[in-house]
Structure formats: C-alpha cells, structure tokens
FIMARGU-354546 format. One record per residue: residue in three letters; x, y, z of N, C-alpha, C in turn. Coordinates in steps of 0.02 Angstrom, whole numbers, padded with zeros to 5 digits, always signed. Layout:
% residues N
ALAXYZXYZXYZ;...
END
This chain:
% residues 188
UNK-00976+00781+00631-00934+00723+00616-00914+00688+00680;UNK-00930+00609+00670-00903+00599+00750-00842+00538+00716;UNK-00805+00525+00768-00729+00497+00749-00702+00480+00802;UNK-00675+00377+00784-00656+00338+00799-00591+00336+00791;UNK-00562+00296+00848-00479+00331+00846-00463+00215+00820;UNK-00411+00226+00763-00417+00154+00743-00342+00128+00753;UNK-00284+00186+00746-00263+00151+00786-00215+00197+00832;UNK-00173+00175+00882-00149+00230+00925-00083+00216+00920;UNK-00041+00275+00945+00042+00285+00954+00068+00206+00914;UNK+00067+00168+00982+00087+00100+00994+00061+00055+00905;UNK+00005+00056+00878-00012+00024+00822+00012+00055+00763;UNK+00031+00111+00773+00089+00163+00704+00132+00127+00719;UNK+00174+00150+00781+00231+00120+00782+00257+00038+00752;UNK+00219-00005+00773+00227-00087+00769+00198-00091+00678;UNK+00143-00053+00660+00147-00066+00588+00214-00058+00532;UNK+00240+00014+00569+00298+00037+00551+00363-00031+00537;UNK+00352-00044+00597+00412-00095+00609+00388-00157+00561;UNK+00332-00150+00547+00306-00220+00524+00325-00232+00437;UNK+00321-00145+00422+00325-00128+00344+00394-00125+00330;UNK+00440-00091+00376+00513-00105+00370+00540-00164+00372;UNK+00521-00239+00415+00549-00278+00422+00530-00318+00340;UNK+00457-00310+00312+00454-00333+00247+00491-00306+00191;UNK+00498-00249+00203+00540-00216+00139+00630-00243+00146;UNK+00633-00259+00192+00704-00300+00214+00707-00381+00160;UNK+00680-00391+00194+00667-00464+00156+00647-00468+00095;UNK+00577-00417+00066+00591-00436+00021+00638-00421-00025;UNK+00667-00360-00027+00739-00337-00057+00784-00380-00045;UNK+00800-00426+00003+00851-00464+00043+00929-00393+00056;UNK+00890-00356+00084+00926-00314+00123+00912-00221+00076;UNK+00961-00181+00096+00939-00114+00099+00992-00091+00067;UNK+01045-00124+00041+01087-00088-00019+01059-00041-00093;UNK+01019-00066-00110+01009-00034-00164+00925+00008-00166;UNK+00915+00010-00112+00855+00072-00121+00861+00128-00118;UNK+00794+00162-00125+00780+00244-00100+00708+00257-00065;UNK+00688+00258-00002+00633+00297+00006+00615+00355-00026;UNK+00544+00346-00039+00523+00418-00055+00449+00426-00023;UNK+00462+00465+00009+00394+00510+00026+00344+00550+00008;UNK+00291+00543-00022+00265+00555-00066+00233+00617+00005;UNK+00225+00700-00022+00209+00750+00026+00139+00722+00031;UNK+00095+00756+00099+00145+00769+00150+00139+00711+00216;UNK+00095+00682+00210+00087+00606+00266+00166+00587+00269;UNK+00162+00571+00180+00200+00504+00167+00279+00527+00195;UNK+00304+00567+00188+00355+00610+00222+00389+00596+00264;UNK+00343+00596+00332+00385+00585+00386+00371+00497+00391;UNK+00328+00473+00381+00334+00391+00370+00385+00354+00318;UNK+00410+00387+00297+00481+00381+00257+00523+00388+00274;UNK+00571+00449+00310+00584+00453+00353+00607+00392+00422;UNK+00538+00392+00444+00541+00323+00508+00558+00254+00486;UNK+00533+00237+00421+00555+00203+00386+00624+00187+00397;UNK+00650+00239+00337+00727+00250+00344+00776+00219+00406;UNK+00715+00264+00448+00737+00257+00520+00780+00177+00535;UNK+00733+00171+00552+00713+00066+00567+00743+00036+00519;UNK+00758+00035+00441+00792+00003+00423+00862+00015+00430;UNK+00899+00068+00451+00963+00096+00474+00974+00042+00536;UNK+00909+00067+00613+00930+00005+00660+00933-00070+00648;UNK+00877-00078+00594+00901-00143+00574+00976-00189+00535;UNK+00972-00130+00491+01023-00191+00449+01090-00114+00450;UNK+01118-00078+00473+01160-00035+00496+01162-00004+00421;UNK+01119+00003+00381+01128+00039+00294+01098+00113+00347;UNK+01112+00173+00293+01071+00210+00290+01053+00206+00211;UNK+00981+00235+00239+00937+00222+00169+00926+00290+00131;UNK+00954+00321+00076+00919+00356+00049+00861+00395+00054;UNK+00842+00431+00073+00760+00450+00079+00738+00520+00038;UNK+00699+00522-00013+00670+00602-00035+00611+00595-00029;UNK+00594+00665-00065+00530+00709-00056+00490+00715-00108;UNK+00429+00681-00121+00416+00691-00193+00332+00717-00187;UNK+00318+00789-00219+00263+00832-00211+00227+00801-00294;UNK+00165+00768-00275+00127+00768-00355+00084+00794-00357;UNK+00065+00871-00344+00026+00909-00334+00027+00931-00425;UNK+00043+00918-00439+00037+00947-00554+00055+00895-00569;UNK+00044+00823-00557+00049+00766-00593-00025+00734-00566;UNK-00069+00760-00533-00134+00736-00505-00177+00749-00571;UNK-00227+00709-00579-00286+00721-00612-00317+00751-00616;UNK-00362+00769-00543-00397+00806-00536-00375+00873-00517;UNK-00314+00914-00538-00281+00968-00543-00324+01028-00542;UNK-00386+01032-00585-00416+01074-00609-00484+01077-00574;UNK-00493+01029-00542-00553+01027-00502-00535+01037-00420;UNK-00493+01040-00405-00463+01079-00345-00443+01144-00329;UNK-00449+01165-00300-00462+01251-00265-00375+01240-00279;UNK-00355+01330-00263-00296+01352-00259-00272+01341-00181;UNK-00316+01338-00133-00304+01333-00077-00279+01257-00066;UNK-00323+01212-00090-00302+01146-00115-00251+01121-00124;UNK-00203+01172-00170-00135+01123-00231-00097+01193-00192;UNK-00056+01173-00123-00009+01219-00099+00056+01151-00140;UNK+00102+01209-00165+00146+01149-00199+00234+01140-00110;UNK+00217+01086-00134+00294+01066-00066+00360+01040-00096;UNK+00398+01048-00099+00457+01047-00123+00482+00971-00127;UNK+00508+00961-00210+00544+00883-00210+00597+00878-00205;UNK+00630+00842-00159+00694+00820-00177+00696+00765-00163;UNK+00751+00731-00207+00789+00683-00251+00867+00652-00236;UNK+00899+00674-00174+00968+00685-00179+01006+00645-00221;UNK+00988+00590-00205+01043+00501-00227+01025+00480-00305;UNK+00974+00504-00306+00936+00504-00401+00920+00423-00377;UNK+00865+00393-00443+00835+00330-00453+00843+00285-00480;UNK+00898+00324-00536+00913+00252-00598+00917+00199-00588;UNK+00906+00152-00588+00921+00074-00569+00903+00047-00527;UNK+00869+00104-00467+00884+00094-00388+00812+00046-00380;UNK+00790+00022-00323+00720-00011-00318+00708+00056-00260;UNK+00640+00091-00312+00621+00135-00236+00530+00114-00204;UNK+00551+00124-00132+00488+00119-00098+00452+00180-00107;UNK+00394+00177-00135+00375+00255-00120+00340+00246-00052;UNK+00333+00305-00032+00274+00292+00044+00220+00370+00044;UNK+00170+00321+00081+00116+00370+00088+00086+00336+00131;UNK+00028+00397+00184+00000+00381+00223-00067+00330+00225;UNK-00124+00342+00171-00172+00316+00148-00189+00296+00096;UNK-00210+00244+00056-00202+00208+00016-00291+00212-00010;UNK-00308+00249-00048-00383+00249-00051-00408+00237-00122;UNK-00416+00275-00179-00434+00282-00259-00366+00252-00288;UNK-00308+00273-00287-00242+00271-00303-00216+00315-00358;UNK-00256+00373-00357-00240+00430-00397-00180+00446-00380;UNK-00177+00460-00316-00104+00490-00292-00046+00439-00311;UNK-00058+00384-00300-00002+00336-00321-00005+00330-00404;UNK-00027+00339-00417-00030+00363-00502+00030+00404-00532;UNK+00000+00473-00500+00037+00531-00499+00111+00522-00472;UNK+00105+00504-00418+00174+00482-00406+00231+00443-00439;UNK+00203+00385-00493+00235+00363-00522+00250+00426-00566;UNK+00210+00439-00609+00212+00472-00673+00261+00539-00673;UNK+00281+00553-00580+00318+00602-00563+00381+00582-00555;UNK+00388+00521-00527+00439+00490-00533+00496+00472-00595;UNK+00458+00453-00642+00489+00434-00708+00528+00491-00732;UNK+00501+00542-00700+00520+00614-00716+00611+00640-00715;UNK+00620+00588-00658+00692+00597-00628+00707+00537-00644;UNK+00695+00495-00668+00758+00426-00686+00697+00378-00692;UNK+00724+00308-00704+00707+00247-00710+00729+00218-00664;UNK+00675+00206-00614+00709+00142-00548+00707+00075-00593;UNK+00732+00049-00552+00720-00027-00580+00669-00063-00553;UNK+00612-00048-00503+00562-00066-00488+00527-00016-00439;UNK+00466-00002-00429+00445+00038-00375+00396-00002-00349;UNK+00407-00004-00287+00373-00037-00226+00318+00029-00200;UNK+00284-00020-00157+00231+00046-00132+00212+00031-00061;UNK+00209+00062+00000+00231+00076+00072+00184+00090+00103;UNK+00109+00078+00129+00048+00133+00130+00055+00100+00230;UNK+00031+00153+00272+00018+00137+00336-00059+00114+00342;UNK-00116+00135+00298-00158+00121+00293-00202+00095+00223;UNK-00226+00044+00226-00266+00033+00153-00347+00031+00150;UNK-00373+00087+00142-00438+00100+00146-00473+00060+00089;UNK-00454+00043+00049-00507+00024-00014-00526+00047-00054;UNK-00590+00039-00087-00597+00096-00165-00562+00112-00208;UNK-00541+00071-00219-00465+00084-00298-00529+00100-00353;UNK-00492+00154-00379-00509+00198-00447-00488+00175-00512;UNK-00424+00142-00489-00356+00135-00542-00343+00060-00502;UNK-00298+00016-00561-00288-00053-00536-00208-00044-00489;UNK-00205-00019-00433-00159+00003-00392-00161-00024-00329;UNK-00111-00087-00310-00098-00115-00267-00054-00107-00215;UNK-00034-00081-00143+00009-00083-00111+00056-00160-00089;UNK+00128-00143-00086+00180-00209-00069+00191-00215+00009;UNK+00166-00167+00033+00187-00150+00090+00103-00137+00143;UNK+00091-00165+00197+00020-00120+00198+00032-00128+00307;UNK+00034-00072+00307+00034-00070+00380-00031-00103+00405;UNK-00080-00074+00388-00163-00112+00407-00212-00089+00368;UNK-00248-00140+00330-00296-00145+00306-00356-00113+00336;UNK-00426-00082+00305-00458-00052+00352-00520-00039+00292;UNK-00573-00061+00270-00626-00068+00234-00669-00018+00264;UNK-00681+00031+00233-00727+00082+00250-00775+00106+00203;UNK-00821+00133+00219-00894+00172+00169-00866+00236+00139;UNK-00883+00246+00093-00892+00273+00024-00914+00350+00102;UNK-00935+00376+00121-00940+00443+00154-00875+00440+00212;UNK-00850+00395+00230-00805+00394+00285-00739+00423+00261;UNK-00706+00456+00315-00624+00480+00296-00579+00464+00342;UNK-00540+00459+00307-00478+00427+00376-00445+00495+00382;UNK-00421+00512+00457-00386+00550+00469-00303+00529+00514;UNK-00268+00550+00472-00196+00523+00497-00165+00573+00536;UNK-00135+00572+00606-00115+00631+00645-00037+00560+00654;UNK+00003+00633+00640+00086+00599+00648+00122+00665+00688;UNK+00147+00625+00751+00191+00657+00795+00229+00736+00775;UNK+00252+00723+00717+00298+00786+00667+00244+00841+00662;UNK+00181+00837+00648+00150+00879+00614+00089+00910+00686;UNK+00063+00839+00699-00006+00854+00764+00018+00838+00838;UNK+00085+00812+00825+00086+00812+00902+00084+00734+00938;UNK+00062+00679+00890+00037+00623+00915+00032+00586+00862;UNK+00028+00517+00872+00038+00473+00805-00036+00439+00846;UNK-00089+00466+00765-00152+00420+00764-00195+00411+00725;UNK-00232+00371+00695-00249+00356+00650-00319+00356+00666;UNK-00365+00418+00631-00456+00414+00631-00490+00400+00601;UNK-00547+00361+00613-00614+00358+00548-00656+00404+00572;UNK-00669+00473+00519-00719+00526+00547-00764+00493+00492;UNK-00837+00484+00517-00905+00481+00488-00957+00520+00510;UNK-01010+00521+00490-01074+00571+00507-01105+00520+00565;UNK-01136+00546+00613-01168+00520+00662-01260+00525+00625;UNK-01273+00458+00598-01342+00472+00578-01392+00499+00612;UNK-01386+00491+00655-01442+00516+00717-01432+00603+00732;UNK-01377+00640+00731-01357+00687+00747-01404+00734+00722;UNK-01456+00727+00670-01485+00792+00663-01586+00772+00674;UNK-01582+00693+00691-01640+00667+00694-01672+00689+00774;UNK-01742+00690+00755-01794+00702+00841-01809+00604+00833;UNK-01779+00602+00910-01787+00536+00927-01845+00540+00953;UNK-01895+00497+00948-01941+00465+00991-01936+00412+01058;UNK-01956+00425+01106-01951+00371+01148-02024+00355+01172;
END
C-alpha cells in the first residue's frame, strides 16, 4: 500500500476552525446545541469543536459520546474483533436541542445512518446537523454532510486514513492506495 499524506497538522486544524465558525452562524450562535461524537475519529473532533466554539462565542458546548457499533447494518458481517463496543454518553440529553453529530470520514453513510437511528434512542433533537472533517464520496444512502472540512473524491479501492494527535500522535489525514506497478517486471 503506498500513501499520500492530504492533509497536514496545519489543514486539520484551519478545517476545524472552518466547521466551527459555520456551525456558529448557521445556528446564529451556540446556546442551544450538543456535540456528539460519533466513536472513535469523531470523538476527539467534537471535542475540538467544542473547543473553538467556547473561544469563539464564550458558550461551553455540550459534547457526548455516541458508539453505533449495534445500530450498524452490516453488524453481522463483521468479525468480533471488528465491533469492540465504546461507551455512550449523553450527559445534557437531546430533546429539543439542535445536535451536531461529528465524525471523521464521510464515505457510504452507513455510519451516519446508524447514528441517527442511535440517537432517537435518547430523545428527539429538534434537528441534527452533520460535522464530517473529510468527504470522500460514494454515498450508499441519500446522506449529506452540513458541515464538510474538505471534500476529497476518491476510487472505489482507495482508503482514507485519519491520524489525530489524541490517538497517533499527530493530526493527518492519508489516501492509502495500491501502487500498480508494485508487483509488475518493468521493461526498459
């Protein structure tokens, strides 16, 4: 697998800021939300979220944890090693509230599926917004992000790999693909 680095520290960061300053406006401010982080990308980009809209408009924002590891589809076609379950929480509850969900990659929109359908679980927001740092393409399901850090059109074999400071050490965003040549006898 060889892999292109798409974007670095500096292009997380400024998307970040870019997705917070829209979720400002379009709410016309940060009274009545809740982040949620959909495990485990979406997490700490919720979180930072949070973050930035606190320095911005002096709210703190609400933020939980929401695991849709048994609200996924393909449940049964995934290994046990696969569906490690991560813990939800909810503190402030949803009723009424407008919540952002967030997640790292934006690809089929299974996961954002699930996420709703997990959601409803604990209350009725009064609208759910959707937060993605990246939007790969290939919708499965008619599932649109409100929020999109950067757009990024990729092939049907390609994977994005997301590395965030909390977890790898470094905030960066990869396209791993196959190197076609890698197993070919070149001629010269």
């Amino acid at each position: 697998m060889q892999e292109r680095q798409i974007m670095n520290q500096e292009d997380v960061r400024r998307a970040l800021t870019r997705v917070a300053h829209e979720i400002l406006e379009h709410n016309r401010g940060a009274e009545e939300l809740v982040i949620v982080g959909i495990h485990t990308g979406g997490v700490h980009l919720a979180r930072r979220i949070a973050a930035s809209l606190l320095e911005f408009e002096g709210i703190e924002v609400p933020v939980a944890t929401l695991d849709v590891s048994l609200y996924r589809d393909d449940l049964g076609v995934r290994t046990q090693t696969q569906t490690k379950l991560q813990p939800t929480d909810i503190p402030s509850g949803i009723q009424g509230k407008s919540v952002v969900l967030v997640d790292d990659v934006l690809y089929t929109g299974r996961t954002i599926r699930a996420a709703m359908d997990a959601l409803v679980d604990f209350g009725r927001p009064q609208q759910i917004q959707l937060a993605i740092l990246l939007d790969r393409g290939h919708r499965e399901l008619p599932i649109r992000a409100d929020y999109v850090g950067q757009n990024l059109p990729t092939a049907i074999g390609e994977r994005v790999k997301v590395r965030l400071l909390e977890t790898d050490g470094r905030d960066e965003v990869a396209l791993m693909f196959e190197d076609i040549y890698e197993d070919e006898d070149v001629d010269e």
